[in-house]
C-alpha positions in Angstrom: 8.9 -5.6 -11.5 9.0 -2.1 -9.7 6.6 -1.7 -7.0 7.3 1.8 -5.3 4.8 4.1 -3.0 4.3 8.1 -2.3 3.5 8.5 1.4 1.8 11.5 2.5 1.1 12.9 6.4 -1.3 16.1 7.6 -3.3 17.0 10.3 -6.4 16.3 8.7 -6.9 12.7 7.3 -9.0 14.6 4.6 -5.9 16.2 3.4 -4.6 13.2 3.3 -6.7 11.1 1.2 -7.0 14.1 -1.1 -3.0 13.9 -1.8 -2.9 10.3 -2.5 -6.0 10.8 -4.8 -4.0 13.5 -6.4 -1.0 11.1 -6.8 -3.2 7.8 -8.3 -4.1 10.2 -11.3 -0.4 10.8 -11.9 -0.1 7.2 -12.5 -0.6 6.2 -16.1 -4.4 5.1 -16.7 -3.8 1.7 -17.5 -2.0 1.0 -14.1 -4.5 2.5 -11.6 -6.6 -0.3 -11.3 -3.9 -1.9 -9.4 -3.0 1.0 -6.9 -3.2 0.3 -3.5 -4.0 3.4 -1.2 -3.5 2.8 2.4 -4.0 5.8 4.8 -5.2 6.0 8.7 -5.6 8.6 11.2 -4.1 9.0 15.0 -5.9 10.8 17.8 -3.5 13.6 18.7 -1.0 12.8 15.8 -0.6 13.5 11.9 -2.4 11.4 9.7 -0.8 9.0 7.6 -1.1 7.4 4.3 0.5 5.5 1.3 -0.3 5.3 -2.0 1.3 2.1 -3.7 1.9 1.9 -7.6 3.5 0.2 -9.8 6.0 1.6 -11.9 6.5 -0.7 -15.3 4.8 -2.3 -18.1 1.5 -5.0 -17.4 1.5 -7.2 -19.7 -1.6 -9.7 -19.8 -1.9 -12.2 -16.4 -4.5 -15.0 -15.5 -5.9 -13.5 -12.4 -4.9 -16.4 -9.5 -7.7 -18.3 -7.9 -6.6 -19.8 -5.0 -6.9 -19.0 -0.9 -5.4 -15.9 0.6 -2.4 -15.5 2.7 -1.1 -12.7 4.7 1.9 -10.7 5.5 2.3 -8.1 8.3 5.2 -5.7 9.8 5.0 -3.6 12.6 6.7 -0.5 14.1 5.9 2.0 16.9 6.1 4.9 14.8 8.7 4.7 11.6 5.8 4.5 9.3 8.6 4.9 6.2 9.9 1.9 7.4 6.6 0.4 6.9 5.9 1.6 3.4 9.0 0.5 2.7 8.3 -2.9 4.0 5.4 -3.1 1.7 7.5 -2.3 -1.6 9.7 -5.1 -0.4 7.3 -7.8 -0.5 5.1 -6.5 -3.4 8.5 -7.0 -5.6 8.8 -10.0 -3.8 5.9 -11.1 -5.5 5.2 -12.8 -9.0 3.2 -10.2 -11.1 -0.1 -11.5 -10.7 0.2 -12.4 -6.9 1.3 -8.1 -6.6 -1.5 -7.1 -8.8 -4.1 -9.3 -7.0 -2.7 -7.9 -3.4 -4.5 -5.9 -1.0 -3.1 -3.6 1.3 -4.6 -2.2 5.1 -2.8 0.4 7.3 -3.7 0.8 11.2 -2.2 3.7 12.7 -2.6 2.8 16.5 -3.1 5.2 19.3 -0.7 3.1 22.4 0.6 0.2 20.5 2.4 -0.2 17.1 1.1 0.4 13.9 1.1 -2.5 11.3 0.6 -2.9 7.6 -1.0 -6.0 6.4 -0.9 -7.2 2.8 -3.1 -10.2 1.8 -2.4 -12.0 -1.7 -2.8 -15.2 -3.4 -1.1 -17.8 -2.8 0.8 -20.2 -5.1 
């Protein structure tokens, strides 16, 4: 399992958003329903945003139905670091708890930003 991500950074959030949408349609048609696209913008500082994809074959999964847990990393402003983070535990996960995940990106003006990634648990 190969979870990987495309980050992208601008001035304009719009400019953003429209690179990552440029990205998802470079990822084969049967994996784009399970993209995760997290972006967020900073007063006074580039926008920022991942696009997170996996890169390998889906074979067929029971979708898990169970509660949600949470994982979350923080950094003051190595926002690589984070993506990275975020490949780490989605390849951490079993197939279906990765596919099932859902990412959110903060990109705080005085604190640290965070990534947060809530999947089922098993």
């Amino acid at each position: 399992m190969v979870w990987k991500h495309i980050s992208a950074s601008s001035e304009d959030v719009r400019e953003v958003i429209n690179k990552l949408l440029n990205h998802i349609n470079y990822v084969p048609s049967e994996l784009r329903p399970y993209c995760k696209v997290a972006a967020a913008d900073q007063k006074f500082e580039k926008a920022k945003g991942a696009l997170f994809y996996y890169d390998g074959k889906i074979d067929e999964f029971s979708p898990i139905e169970n509660t949600y847990i949470l994982y979350d990393a923080y950094s003051l402003n190595d926002y690589e670091g984070l993506f990275n983070c975020v490949d780490i535990k989605l390849n951490s996960l079993s197939l279906a708890q990765s596919l099932q995940a859902q990412v959110i990106f903060t990109n705080s003006r005085s604190d640290d930003a965070s990534v947060v990634i809530y999947y089922p648990k098993i």
